[in-house]
N, C-alpha and C positions, 0 to 999 in steps of 0.2 A: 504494500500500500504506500503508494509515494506522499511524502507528504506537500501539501500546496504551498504556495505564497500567500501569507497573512492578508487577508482585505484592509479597508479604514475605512471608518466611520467620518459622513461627511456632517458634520454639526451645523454650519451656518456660513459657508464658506460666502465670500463677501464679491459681488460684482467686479471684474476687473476693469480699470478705466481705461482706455485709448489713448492715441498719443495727443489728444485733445482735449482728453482730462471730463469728454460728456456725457459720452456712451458707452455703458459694457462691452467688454471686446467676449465676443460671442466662443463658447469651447469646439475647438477643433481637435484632427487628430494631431497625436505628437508631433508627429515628421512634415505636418501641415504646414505654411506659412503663417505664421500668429496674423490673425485680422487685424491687428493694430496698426499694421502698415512697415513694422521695423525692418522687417526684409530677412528677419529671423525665425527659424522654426519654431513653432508654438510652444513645444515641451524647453527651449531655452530663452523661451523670454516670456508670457503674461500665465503659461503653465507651468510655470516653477511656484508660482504665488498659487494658482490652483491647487498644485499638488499639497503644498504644504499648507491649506485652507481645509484638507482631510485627514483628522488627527486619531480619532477615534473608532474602535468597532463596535456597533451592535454587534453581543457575542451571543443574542437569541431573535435572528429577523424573525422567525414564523411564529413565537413566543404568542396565544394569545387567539390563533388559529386553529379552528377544529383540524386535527388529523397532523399536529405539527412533526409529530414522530414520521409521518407518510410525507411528509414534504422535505425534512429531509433528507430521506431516502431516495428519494426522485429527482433531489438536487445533486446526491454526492454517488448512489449506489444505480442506480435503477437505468439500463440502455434506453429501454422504450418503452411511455406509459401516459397516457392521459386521464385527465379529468376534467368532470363539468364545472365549472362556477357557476355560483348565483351572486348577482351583485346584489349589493343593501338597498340601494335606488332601483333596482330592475333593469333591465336591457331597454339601450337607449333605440328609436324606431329603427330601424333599417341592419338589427344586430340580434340576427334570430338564438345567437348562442355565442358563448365566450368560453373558452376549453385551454385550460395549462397542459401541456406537451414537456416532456422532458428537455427536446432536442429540434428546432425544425430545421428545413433545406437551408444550405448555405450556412449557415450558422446565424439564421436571422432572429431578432429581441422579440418578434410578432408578426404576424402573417393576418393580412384582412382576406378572405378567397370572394373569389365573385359574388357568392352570394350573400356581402354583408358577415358572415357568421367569423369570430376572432378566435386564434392560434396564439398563445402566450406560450413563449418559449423561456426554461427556468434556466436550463444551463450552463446561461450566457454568463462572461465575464459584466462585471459590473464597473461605473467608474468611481462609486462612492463605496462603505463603509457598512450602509444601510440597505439590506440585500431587498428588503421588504417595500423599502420607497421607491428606490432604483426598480422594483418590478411594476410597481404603482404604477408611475413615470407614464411606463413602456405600454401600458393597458390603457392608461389612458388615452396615449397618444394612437391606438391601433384603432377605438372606439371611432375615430373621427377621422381617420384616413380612409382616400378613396377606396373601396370596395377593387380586388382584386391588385392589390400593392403589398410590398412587404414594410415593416415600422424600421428606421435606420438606428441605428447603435445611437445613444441618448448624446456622445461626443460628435456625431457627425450632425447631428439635428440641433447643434448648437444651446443642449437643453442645460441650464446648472443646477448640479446636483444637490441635495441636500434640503431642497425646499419641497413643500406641497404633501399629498395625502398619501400616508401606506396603505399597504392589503388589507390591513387591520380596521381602516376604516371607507374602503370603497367593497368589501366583499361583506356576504352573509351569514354574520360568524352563528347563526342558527343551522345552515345549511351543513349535511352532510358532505365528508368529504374521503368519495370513494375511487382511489385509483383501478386504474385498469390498466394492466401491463400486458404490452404487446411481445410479439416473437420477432418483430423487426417495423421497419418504418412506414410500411403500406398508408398509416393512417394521416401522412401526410397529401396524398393523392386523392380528393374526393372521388365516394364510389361512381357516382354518376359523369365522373371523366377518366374516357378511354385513356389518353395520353399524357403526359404531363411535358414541359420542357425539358427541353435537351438537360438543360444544368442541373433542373432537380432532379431527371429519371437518372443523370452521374452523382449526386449528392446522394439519392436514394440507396443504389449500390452499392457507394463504399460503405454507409450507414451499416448496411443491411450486412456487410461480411465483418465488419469489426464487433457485430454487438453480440454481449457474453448473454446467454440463455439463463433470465431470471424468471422468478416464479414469485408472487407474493401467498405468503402460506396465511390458510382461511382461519386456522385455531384459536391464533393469536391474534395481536398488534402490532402492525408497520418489522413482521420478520418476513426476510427475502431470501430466499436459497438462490444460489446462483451456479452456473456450470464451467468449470475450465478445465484446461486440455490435463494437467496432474490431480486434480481433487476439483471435488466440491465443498462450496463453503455454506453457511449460514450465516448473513447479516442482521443483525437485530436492534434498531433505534429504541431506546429507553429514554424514560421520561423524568425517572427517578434522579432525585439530587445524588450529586454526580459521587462525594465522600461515601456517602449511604450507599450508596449501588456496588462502588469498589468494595467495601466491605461486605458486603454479602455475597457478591461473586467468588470474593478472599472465601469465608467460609466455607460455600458450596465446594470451591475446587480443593480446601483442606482436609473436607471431608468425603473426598471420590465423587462428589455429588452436580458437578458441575459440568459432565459429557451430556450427549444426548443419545448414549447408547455404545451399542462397540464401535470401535475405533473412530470414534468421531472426540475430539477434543477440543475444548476453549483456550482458544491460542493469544489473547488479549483481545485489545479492543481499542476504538479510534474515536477521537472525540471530533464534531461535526457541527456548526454553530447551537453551538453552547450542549448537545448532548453528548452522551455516551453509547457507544455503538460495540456493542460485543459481538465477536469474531470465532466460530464454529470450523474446523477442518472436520471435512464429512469423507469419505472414500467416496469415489467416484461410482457404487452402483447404488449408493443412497439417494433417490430422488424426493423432489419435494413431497409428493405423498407421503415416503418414508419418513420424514422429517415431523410429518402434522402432530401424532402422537407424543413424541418423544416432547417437542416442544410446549406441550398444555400441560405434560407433566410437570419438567420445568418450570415452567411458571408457577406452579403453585410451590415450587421447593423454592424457590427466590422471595414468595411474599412473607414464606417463612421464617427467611434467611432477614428481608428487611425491616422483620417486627424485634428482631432481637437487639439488644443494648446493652450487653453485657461487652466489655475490652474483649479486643482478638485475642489468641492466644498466639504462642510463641509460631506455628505451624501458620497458622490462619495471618497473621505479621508477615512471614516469609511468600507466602502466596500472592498475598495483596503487591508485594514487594516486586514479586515475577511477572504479575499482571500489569502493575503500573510502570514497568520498565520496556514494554513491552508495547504501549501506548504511544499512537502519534496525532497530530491534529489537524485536520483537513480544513481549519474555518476559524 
């Protein structure tokens, strides 16, 4: 599991002025020419004050959202998967649906398709700190682009970041929220069109050979098995504070009680804006079916594990010690 490059949190970063001292000089890309006119690239002359106008991380964007364990999973684990949103205002006229995707063609922030209906894509790099406004942003801007366009990276739309409404208050945080993971990318090609462009039926392709065969298992909560060429694994997003969670995983695995059967082991675990994500080696003829049971059991030896308050002990100390060394952080 490689680990990533830390995000930042954009708190209030401040208009940059022109060389005229009247109008914000609008965000470009780095290698761009800065709109100010200096005849220098943007990332060394009014994007240096950008950059350092983003100090902070939100270390829980989805914090707050039904299903936050499933959203991060779809942001950091999950090839291919969508869902429906419901917005808190309702669907504005001409927007018969608005649907989160893991991943769309090209690597685009949002896709409008002809008929009105929005493709919110989660994957995308971000330019703030704030992964939940930053997606706001991008929903909002897709609500209102022409029908049959894609929404451009928020630096090329000249958008600044840090201001305006999160997920948190443009979606329906009554509404369910149920992924659905695909076996590859089909769902970016409406069914009702034969053909798609050249670029995306190439964008669809390579998608479709790079992506690792996940499953979300129905037992539990936001667990994903997943398939690769040496072992299968089991991903699992917890919701549990993070000290409490290691210690009782300490315990479980002190007391042989933390596999999910033979030869499947708890190999650590990876932490994902702001959770903690434990890590299953499964043998590769364990499929997710196999997986369902083992893992309700589980669960119920972990709520065990996280009712107790009693000090580790010396074994239960050294466990926690091999789990948390063992830990890296994606967010």
């Amino acid at each position: 599991m490689a680990k990533k490059r830390p995000q930042t949190k954009a708190s209030k970063p401040q208009p940059h002025q022109g060389r005229g001292g009247n109008e914000p000089v609008p965000v470009v890309g780095a290698r761009e020419p800065c709109p100010c006119g200096s005849g220098r690239r943007y990332k060394a002359c009014h994007g240096r004050a950008a950059a350092h106008a983003v100090t902070e991380l939100v270390q829980r964007p989805f914090e707050g959202l039904p299903g936050e364990c499933d959203w991060v999973a779809l942001r950091e684990l999950v090839p291919a998967a969508t869902v429906r949103l419901t917005l808190k205002d309702g669907l504005p006229d001409g927007v018969p649906s608005v649907t989160l995707a893991t991943v769309l063609p090209m690597a685009w922030p949002a896709l409008r398709r002809d008929d009105g209906s929005v493709l919110l894509g989660l994957q995308n790099d971000t330019a703030s700190g704030d992964l939940s406004r930053d997606l706001a942003d991008t929903l909002t801007r897709a609500l209102t682009v022409e029908p049959g366009n894609p929404v451009p990276p928020a630096s090329r739309a000249g958008v600044l970041q840090g201001e305006g409404p999160r997920l948190q208050d443009l979606l329906d945080l009554n509404a369910p929220f149920e992924p659905r993971v695909h076996s590859g990318f089909e769902f970016w090609v409406p069914e009702s069109t034969e053909e798609s462009a050249p670029e995306v039926a190439a964008s669809l392709e390579r998608a479709n050979a790079a992506a690792i065969p996940t499953v979300k298992l129905s037992s539990v909560d936001a667990a994903y098995w997943c398939e690769t060429p040496e072992k299968n694994h089991l991903r699992w997003v917890m919701s549990h504070p993070e000290e409490k969670l290691l210690d009782s995983l300490a315990r479980l695995y002190a007391a042989g009680q933390a596999s999910l059967g033979e030869n499947t082991r708890l190999v650590g675990s990876f932490r994902a804006h702001g959770l903690v994500v434990p890590v299953w080696d499964l043998p590769t003829t364990m499929g997710a079916e196999e997986c369902e049971k083992p893992a309700a059991e589980f669960i119920e030896r972990l709520a065990e594990a996280l009712a107790q308050d009693a000090p580790l002990s010396a074994a239960e100390r050294r466990a926690r010690s091999g789990l948390t060394n063992r830990q890296v952080t994606l967010s």
